[in-house]
N, C-alpha and C positions, 0 to 999 in steps of 0.2 A: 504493500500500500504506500509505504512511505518513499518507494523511487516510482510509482508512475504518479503521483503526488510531485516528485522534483521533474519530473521530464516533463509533464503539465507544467509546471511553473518556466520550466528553462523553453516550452516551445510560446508559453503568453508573453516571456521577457522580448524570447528573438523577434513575436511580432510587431510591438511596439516600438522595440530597437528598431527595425527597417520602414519601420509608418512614419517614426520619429529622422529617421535619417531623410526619406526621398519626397515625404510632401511638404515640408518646408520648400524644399528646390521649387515643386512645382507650384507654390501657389504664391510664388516671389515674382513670377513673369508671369508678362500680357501678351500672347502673343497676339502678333498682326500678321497679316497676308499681304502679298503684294499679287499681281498680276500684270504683264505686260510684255510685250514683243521683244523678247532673248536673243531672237536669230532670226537670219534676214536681214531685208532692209528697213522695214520699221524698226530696229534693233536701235537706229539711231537715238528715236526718245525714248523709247523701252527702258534703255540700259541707265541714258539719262535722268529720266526720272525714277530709275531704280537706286540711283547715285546719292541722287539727292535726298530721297526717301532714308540712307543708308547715314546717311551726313546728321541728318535732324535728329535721329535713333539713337545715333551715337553721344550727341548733344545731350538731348535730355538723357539718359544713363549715367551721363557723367555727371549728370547734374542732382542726382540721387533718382533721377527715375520718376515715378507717378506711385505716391504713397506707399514711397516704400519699393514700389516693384519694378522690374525693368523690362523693358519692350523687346518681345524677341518677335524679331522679321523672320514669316519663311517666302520665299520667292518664288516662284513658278513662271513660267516661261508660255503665255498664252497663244503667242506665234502670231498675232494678228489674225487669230482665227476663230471660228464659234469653235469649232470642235477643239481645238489648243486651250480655248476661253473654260471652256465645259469641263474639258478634262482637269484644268488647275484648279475651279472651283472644288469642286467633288471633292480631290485629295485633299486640299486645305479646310472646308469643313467638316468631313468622314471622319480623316486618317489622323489630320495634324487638331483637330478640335478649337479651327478660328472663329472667331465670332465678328472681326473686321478687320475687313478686306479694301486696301487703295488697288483700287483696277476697276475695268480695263484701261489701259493706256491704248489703246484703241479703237475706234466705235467698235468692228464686230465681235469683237470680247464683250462687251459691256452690253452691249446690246444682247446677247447670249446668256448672261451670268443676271442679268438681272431678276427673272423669271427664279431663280434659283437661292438667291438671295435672300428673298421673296419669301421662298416659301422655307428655309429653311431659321428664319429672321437673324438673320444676320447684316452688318451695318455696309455697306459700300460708297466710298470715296472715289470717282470714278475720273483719270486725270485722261489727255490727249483725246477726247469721247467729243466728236460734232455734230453728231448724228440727231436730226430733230426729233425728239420725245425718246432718247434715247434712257432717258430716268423718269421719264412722266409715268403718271400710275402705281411707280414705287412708292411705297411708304419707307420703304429704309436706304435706297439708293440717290446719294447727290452727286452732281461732279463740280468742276472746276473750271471745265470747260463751257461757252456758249454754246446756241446752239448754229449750223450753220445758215439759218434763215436772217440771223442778225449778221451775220460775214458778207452773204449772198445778196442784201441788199446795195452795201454799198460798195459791193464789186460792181454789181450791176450799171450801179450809177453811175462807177468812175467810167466803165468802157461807153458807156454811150452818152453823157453828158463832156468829158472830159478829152476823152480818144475818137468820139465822135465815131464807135463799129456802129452803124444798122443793121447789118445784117452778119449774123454771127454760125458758124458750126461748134457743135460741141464733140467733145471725146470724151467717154466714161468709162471706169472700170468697174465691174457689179460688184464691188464692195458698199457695206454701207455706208460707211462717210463720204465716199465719193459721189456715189446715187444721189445721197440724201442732198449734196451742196450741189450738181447737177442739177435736180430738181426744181431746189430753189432757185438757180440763175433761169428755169425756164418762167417760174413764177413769177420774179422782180423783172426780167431783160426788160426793158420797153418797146426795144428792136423787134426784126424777126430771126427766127431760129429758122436758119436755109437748110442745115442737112445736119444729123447727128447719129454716132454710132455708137456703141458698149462695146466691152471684149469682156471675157472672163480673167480672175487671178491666173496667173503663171503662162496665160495665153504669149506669141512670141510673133506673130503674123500680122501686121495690122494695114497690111497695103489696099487692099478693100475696099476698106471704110474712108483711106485716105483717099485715093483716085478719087468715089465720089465727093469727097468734101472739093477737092481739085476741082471738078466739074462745077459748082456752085459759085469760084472765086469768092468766098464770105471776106466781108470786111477784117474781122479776126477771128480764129479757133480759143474756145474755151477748151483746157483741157486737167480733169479732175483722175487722176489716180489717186490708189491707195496705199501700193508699192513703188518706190522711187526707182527700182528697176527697171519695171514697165515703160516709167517716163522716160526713162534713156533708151529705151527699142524703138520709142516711137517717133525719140528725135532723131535713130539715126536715121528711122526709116525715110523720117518726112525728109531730109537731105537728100534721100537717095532719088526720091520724086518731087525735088524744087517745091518743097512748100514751106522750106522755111524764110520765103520772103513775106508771108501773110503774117500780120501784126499774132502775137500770141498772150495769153493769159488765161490763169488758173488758179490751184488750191493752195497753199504754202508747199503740199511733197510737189509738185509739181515745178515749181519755183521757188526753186532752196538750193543752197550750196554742193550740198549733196551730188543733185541732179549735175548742175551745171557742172563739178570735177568729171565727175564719173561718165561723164556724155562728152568728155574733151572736149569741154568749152561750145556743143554746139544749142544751149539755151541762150536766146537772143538779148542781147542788155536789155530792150525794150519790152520784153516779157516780163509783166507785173501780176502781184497777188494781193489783196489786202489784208495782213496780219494784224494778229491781237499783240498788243505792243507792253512790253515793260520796260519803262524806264534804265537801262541801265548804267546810269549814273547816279540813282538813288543810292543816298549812303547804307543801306540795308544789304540792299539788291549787291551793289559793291561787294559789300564785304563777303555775302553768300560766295558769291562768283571768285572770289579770292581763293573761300574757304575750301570751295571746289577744286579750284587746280593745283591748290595745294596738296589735297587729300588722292584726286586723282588724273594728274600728271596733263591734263586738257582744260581748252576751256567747256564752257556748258555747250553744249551742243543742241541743236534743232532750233524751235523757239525758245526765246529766252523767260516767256512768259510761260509757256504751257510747261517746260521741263521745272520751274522754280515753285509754281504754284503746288506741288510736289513734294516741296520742302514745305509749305506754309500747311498743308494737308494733315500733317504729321502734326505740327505743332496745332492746330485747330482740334483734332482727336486728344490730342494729351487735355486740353482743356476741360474738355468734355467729359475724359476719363475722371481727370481731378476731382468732379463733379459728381459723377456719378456710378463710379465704379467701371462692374462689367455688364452693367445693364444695358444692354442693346437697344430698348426701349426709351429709356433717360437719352442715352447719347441721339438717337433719334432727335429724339426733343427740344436738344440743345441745340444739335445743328440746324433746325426748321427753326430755330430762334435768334441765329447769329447774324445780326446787322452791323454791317462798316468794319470789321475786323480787320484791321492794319496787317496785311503781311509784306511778305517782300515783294511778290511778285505784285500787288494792288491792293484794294480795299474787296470785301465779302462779304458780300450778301444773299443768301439764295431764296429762291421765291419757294410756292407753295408745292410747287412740282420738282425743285430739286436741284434748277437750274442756277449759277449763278446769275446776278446782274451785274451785266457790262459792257462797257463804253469808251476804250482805249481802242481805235486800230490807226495803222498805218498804213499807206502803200508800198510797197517792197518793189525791191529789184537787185539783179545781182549783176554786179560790174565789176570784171576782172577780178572775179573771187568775192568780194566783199557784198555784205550785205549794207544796201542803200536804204533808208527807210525816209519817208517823204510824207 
């Protein structure tokens, strides 16, 4: 009696000894998810704003963290894709047990993941996302991003008040941000729309579409991708059939640094976009952007707005947390409640559906490398 009396007592000790040892660990971290394009060519703000996300993280932990606990990021790699999107969700809330998630960094991530979110109620911070109503109807998913109907306005306007196109072709790629900003220049143009064509992701043939846009001579081509690849097959294509003398304009992938190296220089100086603008020479913004090349060896890459507000994501969440713990509900709450929030990348405010509001753009253009903002 009296040794399985000690083997009882010695197997109640080992259990509390290893309860006592491994749940402290676990209930000292928050984790968070991230979601965003790894690989590829959206990798450019993917990684970017996984950079940055990675910066803020490391800030507050060092800073004691959120009552006590500190934030552990797990990462996932959504490929710019629903199916890439779907598959990081699932692991990060199944396997890894997140309850918020910054992504997608691309609309058809987010556009994918939200439904999922949704129903699993979990919180989503959705950054590089243009896609109209691409958070609408969520109760728990915001982003950071506008939508592209507030872009697509005053593209609109500049090409035909400004640049004086009436008549315009378009080029699409059937992704959703690209569709969706498409759509809207058919909406806003005032002009007419003479010929327009779509291609699928990873498609590589686009002479087709071109000839007839060629036939139509349009004042200028709109052209929305969603891969920055694509944009350079189609610029080299349009060279191989004389149409890069028709005036050009598009999305930011489409008119971005990027495009222009990688297409040897054959995106036209006079090929413009209207981007959402962050100051950077705000002393904030400054210092981020310091903090960045410092930490990873580059400047910020892509937009300077969409990759930073990234960083201000993080630190908006920590608030929230401070607030409210791990109630996914509360944080909900908080953020349907946060007006003028000072970050780096601007001021925050989201409306009832999720969206930010805002009212920074510029027009862009790239000249000899450099990005021109006007």
């Amino acid at each position: 009696m009296k040794l399985k009396i000690a083997i009882f007592a010695l197997l109640i000790f080992l259990i509390i000894f290893l309860f006592g040892c491994t749940q402290p660990e676990n209930s000292q971290k928050i984790k968070i998810g991230f979601i965003g394009p790894l690989s590829g060519g959206p990798a450019l703000w993917g990684q970017g704003s996984l950079n940055m996300i990675n910066l803020a993280v490391g800030e507050i932990n060092s800073q004691g963290g959120i009552n006590g606990k500190t934030l552990e990021l797990i990462a996932e790699d959504g490929k710019c894709s629903s199916e890439g999107a779907v598959s990081a969700a699932q692991k990060l809330i199944d396997i890894d047990g997140v309850k918020f998630i910054f992504g997608g960094h691309c609309s058809p991530e987010t556009v994918a993941i939200v439904p999922i979110i949704d129903k699993a109620k979990v919180f989503l911070l959705a950054g590089v996302t243009s896609t109209d109503d691409a958070v609408s109807g969520s109760k728990y998913a915001f982003r950071t991003s506008p939508p592209t109907l507030d872009q697509a306005k005053i593209t609109s306007e500049t090409a035909y008040y400004k640049y004086v196109y009436k008549n315009i072709a378009l080029i699409t790629e059937e992704a959703s941000y690209s569709k969706s900003f498409s759509e809207d220049i058919k909406k806003t143009f005032q002009g007419t729309i003479v010929e327009e064509f779509s291609y699928n992701p990873g498609e590589i043939d686009f002479k087709s579409g071109l000839l007839k846009i060629k036939e139509k001579n349009p004042d200028a081509i709109w052209i929305s991708p969603q891969d920055p690849n694509e944009a350079v097959l189609l610029l080299k294509q349009m060279k191989e059939l004389d149409l890069l003398n028709i005036p050009l304009f598009g999305n930011t992938v489409f008119v971005s640094k990027q495009v222009y190296e990688q297409s040897e220089k054959l995106l036209p100086e006079t090929a413009f976009a209207i981007t959402l603008f962050a100051d950077p020479s705000a002393p904030n913004l400054l210092e981020v952007q310091q903090k960045y090349k410092e930490k990873y060896g580059a400047d910020v890459p892509y937009n300077l707005y969409y990759v930073s507000a990234a960083y201000d994501g993080v630190y908006m969440l920590k608030n929230a947390l401070m607030q409210c713990g791990e109630d996914v509900d509360c944080v909900q709450k908080y953020f349907e409640n946060i007006k003028d929030y000072q970050g780096v990348a601007g001021t925050f405010t989201f409306k009832q559906n999720g969206d930010p509001i805002f009212n920074s753009w510029k027009e862009m253009k790239i000249k000899d490398g450099t990005t021109i903002l006007d």
